[in-house]
C-alpha angles and dihedrals in degrees: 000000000000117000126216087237126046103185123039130190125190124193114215144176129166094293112121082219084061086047092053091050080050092072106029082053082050086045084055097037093051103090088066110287118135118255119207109194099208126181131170120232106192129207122251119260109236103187114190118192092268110034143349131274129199114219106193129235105281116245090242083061099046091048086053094050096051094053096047093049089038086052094050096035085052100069098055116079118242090007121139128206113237111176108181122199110210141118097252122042094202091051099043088040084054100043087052089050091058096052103041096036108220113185092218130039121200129198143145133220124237114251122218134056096266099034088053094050100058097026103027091080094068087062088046100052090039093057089046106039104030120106094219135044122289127205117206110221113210114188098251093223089056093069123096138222119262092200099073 
C-alpha cells in the first residue's frame, strides 16, 4: 500500500504530548514511509556582563541525548535518529526540513501555561515557517468535554 507521505519526521522532547506524536508519527510511518525522530538539544546560554557567550552542549549531554533518541527511534521500523544540536528548536526543526524534504512534518504542542509560553512559540514558527505540511499532535486524554 502506498502512503501520502513518504517520509515522515517527527520533533520530539521529554514531553509525554511529543511521545504521543511519536506514535501517531510510527502509525503514519507504518505502510512503508520512512520515519526520521528529530529533537533539538540546545546550548547553554553563558551571559557575561558585556556581552553573551554561547557554552556548548557538553559531550556527557549529547551522548544522553543520542541514546535516549537511538533507543526510541529503535523500536519503530524504518525510523532514523536526528539529534540536532541549535538554539531554537522551531528554527533548527524548519531548516532540516528544508534540507532533507519530508513530506510531513509531526509535532505536538506543550500543555500547560507555563510549559506554552516558553515552548509555544516552537509549534507556532514551524507552522509558519516550514515548506511541507505539519500535524499537530494533542494528547487525546487531555481534551475536555464540551458537554459539560
Amino acid at each position: 500500500m502506498s502512503t501520502p507521505y513518504p517520509h515522515v519526521a517527527v520533533a520530539i522532547d521529554h514531553s509525554e504530548a511529543s511521545l504521543a506524536a511519536l506514535r501517531l508519527a510510527g502509525r503514519l510511518a507504518a505502510d512503508g514511509a520512512h520515519l526520521s525522530v528529530l529533537h533539538v538539544v540546545a546550548p547553554i546560554p553563558k551571559y557575561h556582563a558585556i556581552a553573551g557567550q554561547v557554552i556548548p552542549v557538553s559531550p556527557g549531554a549529547r551522548h544522553a541525548a543520542e541514546l535516549w533518541l537511538t533507543g526510541l527511534a529503535s523500536e519503530l521500523p524504518g525510523a532514523d535518529a536526528v539529534l540536532i544540536e541549535g538554539t531554537h528548536a522551531g528554527d533548527e526543526i524548519v531548516r532540516w526540513s528544508e534540507e532533507n524534504h519530508p513530506d510531513l512534518i509531526v509535532l505536538a504542542p506543550h500543555e500547560g501555561l507555563l510549559s506554552r509560553a516558553l515552548a509555544g512559540s516552537i509549534v507556532s514558527f514551524v507552522l509558519q515557517h516550514a515548506p511541507v505540511p505539519v500535524l499537530v499532535v494533542r494528547q487525546s486524554h487531555h481534551r475536555k468535554s464540551r458537554s459539560g
